[in-house]
Every structure is written in C-alpha cells, then in structure tokens.
C-alpha positions as CSV (number, residue, x, y, z in Angstrom):
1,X,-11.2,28.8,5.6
2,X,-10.6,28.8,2.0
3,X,-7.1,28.4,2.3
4,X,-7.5,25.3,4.4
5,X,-9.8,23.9,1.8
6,X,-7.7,24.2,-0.6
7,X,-4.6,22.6,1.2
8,X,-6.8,19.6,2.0
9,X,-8.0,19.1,-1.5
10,X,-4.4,19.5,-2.5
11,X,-3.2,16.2,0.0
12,X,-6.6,15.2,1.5
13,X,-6.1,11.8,-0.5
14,X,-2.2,11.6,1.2
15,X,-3.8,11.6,4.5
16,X,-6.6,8.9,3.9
17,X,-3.8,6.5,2.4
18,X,-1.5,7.0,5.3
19,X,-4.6,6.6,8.0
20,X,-5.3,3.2,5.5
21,X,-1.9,2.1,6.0
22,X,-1.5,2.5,9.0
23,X,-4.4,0.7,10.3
24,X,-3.4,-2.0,7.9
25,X,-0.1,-2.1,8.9
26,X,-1.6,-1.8,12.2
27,X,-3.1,-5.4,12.0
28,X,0.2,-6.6,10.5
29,X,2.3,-5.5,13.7
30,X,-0.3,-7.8,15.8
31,X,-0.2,-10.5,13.4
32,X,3.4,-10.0,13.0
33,X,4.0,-9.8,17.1
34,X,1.9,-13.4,17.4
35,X,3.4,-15.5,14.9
36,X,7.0,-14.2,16.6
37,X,6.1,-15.2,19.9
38,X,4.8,-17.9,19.2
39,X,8.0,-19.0,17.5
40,X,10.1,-17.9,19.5
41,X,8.6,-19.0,22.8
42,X,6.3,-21.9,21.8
43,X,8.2,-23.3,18.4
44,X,11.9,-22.9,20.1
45,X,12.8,-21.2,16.9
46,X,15.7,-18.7,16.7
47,X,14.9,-15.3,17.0
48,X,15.8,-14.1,13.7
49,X,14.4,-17.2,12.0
50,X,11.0,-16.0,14.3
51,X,11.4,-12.7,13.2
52,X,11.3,-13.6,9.4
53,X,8.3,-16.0,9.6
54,X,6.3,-13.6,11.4
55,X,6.9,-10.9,8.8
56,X,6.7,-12.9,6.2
57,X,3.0,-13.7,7.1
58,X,2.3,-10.1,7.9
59,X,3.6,-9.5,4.4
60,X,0.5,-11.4,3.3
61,X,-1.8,-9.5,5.5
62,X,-0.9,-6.6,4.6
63,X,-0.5,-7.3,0.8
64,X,-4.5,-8.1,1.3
65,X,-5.4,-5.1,3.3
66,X,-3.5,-2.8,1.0
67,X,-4.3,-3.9,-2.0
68,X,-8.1,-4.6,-1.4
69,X,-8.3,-1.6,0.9
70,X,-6.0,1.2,1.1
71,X,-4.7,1.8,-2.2
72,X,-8.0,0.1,-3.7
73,X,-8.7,3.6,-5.6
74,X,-5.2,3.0,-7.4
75,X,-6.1,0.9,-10.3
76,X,-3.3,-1.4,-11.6
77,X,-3.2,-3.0,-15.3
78,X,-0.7,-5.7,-14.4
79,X,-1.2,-7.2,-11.0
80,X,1.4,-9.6,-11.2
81,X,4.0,-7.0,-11.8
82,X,2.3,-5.1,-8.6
83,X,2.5,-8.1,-6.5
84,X,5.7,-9.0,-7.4
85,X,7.2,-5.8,-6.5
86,X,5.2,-5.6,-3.0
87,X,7.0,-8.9,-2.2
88,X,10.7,-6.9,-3.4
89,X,9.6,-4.1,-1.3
90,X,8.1,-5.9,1.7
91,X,11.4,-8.4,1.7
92,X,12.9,-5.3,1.6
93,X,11.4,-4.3,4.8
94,X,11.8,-7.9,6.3
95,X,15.8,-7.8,6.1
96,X,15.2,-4.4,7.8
97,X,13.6,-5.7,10.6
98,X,15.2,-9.1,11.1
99,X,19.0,-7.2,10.8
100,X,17.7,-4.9,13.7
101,X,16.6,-8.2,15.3
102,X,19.9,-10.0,14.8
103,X,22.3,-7.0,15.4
104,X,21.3,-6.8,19.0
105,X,20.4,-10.2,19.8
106,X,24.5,-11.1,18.4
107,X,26.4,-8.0,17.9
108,X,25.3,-6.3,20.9
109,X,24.4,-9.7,22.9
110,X,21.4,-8.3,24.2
111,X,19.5,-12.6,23.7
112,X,16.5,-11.6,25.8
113,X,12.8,-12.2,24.7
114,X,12.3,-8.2,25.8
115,X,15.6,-7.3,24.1
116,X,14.1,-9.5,21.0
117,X,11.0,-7.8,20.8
118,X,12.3,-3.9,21.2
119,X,15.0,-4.6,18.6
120,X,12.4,-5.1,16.4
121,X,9.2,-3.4,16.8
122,X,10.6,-0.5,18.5
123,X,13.6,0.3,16.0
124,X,13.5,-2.5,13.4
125,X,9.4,-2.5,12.6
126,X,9.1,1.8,12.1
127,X,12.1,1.9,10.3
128,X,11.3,-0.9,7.4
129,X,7.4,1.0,7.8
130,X,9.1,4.1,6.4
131,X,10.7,2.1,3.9
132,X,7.4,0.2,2.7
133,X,5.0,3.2,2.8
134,X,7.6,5.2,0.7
135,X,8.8,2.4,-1.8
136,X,4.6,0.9,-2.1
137,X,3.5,4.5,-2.7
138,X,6.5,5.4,-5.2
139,X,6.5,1.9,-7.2
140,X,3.9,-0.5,-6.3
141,X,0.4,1.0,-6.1
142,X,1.0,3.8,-9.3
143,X,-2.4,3.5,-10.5
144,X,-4.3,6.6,-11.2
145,X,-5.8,7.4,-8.2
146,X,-9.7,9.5,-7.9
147,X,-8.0,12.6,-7.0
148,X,-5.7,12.7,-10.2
149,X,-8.9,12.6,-11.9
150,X,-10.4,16.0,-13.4
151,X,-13.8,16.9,-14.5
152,X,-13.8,16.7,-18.7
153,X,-16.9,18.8,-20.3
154,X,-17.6,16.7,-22.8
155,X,-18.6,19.0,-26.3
156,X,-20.4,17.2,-29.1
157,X,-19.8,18.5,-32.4
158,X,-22.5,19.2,-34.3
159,X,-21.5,16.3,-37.2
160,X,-22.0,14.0,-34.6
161,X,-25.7,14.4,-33.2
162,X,-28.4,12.7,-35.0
163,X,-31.2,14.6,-34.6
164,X,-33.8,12.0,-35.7
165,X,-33.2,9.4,-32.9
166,X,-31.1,10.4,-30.4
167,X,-30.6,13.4,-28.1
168,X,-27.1,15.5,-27.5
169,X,-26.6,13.3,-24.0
170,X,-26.4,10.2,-25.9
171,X,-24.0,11.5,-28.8
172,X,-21.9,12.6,-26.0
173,X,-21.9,9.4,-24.3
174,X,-21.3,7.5,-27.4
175,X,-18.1,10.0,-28.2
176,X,-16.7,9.4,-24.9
177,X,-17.0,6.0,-25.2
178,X,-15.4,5.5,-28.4
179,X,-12.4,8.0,-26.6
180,X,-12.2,5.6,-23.9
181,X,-11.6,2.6,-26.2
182,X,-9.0,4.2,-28.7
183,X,-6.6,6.1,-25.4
184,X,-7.1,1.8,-23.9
C-alpha cells in the first residue's frame, strides 16, 4: 500500500491535469463539432475553411477552461507570453487537424460530410490533442505547480526575535516575508 502511495504522490498531480484536459478538451470537441457542422452544412462553407473556424473557436474555449481551470495551480508571471504561445501551439494543432481534413477530402477524394467528420475527429482531432497536451504542458503552462512545492521549516535566529513585543511565530513570519520579497 505504501508503494502505491508513493507512486501516486510521485504523478498524482499528472493525472488530475490530464483528467482537466481532457474534460476541457472534451467541451472543445463539442464546440468544435457544432461550429463545423454548422459551417459546413448550414454556412455552405468549404470543409477545410469549416474545419479552421470551428477550431479556431474551440481554441478559445479551451484557452478559458485551461487556463482558468486545469492548469490554474501553474502560476504564470507573463500572461501575454503564455497566451501567445497557447495560440502558436493550438494553431499548431489547427493545421494538424484541418491537413487531416483536407488530405482526405482532396488527396484521397473521400468529399463526404461522414468522410469530413472522421478525417478529422477520428485521426486529425487525437493526433493535434497529443500535440497540444504535450507542447501546453512542456512550454505554455510552466508555472510552479502545488506539487513542486516542499514544506520549508522556517528557523528564526535568535538576533532576530524581539522578546519584548513579539513572539517567535511572528519573527518567523516577518523573516519569511522579507525572503519572499528579496527571491521576487
């Protein structure tokens, strides 16, 4: 029992990100399937035009539900640079799924709805999910996460208690304080 203890409390954090993305992305696919159909069938769009406006509004979703949700524990210091390289990534991901798309609707000549639809959520939509869970782990969200974080004992020398109006707990706080501000 130990032994799975420790395994979990070695990658227990992997798994709650990867269930988070994955409903996230979960939500995307439906959003993502909608807008498709809906351009494709109702818009007369073309089917790769359709297939990059409806992951280009999942990209949105998504960046919302990661960002605000599943990687939430990852702190960031520059946003911008964050969001700028989930767009990169999630692009990325786009041209993934749209080439898939376009590959068997002209290459192959397969220019069916159905044929559409498997080209890219069944090969096009896991294999840019690979990519974006990878790449967003690796490079976008790199905050410091809760589980990177260890206990600190905090020790107060004895220079730095005053004994007259404050108490060992306070001189402690104070130090870790003034730590926190200087390592900024």
């Amino acid at each position: 029992m130990k032994a799975l203890r420790d395994w979990y409390d070695r990658v227990g954090h992997l798994l709650h990100e990867t269930l988070k993305f994955g409903a996230v992305g979960g939500f995307g696919v439906i959003v993502n399937v909608i807008v498709f159909n809906i351009c494709r069938n109702h818009l007369g769009l073309a089917s790769v035009r359709s297939s990059m406006i409806s992951t280009a509004v999942a990209i949105i979703v998504n960046y919302l539900g990661n960002r605000y949700w599943a990687f939430r524990h990852r702190t960031s210091t520059d946003t911008r640079r964050e969001f700028v390289l989930f767009m990169v990534f999630s692009g990325v991901g786009m041209a993934i799924e749209a080439g898939t798309v376009a590959i068997s609707h002209y290459w192959l000549g397969y220019p069916s709805l159905l044929a559409d639809n498997v080209a890219k959520y069944a090969v096009g939509l896991p294999l840019g999910t690979l990519f974006r869970f990878w790449s967003y782990r690796t490079w976008v969200f790199t905050g410091a996460h809760q589980g990177d974080r260890k206990p600190v004992q905090v020790v107060v020398p004895p220079e730095h208690v005053e004994s007259d109006d404050i108490g060992v707990d306070a001189a402690a706080a104070r130090l870790v304080d003034e730590e926190a501000k200087t390592t900024r």
